[in-house]
C-alpha positions in Angstrom: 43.1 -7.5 -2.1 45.5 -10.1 -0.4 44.0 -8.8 3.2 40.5 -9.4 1.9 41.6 -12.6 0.8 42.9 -13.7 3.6 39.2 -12.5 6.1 37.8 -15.9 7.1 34.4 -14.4 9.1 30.7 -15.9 9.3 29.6 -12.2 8.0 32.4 -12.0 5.1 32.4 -13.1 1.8 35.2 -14.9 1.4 37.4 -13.7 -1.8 38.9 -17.1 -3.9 40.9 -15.5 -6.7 41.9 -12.0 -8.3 41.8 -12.4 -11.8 43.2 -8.8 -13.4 42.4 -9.4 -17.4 44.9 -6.6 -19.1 43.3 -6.5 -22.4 39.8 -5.7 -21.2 41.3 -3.0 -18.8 38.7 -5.2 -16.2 39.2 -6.5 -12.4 37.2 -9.8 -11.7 37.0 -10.8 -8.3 35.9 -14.5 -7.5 33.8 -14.9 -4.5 31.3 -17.2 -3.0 27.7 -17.6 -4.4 25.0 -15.5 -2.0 22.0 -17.2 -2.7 20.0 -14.6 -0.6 21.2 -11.4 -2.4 23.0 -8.7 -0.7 21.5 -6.6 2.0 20.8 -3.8 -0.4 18.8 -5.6 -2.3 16.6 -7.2 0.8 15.9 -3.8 2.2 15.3 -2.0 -1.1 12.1 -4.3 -1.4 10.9 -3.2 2.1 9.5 -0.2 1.8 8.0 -0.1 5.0 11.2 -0.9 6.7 12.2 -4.3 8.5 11.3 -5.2 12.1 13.5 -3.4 14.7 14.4 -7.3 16.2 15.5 -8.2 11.7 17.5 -4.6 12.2 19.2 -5.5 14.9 20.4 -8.8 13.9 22.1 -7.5 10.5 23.6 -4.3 12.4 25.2 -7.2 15.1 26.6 -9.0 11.9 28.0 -5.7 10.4 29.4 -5.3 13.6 30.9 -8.1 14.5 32.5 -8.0 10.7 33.6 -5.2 11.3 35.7 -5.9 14.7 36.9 -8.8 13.3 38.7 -6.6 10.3 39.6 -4.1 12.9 41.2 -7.0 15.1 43.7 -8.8 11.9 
């Protein structure tokens, strides 16, 4: 949690505050509002798939999310 809190990247969410409530047994993690929804739910809508140029954009974000973990 304090590593994901402290990834500032374009393609991350960034993770505000950790708020661990001991008498609902429940984890709540604030984070910044995505008005566009997650990725998940924009491709499960497309059942015919997304243009191969739209693909290759988000797997070039994932990536570079990715390094940028990798490289911390």
């Amino acid at each position: 949690m304090a590593i994901l809190k402290s990834l500032v990247h374009t393609n991350i969410v960034k993770l505000h505050e950790i708020i661990d409530d001991k008498t609902s047994q429940c984890l709540y993690l604030v984070m910044d509002y995505l008005p566009g929804g997650t990725l998940a739910d924009l491709l499960k809508d497309k059942k015919e798939g997304i243009p191969e140029q739209q693909a290759r954009d988000y797997f070039r974000q994932l990536i570079s999310a990715i390094h940028y973990c990798h490289e911390v």
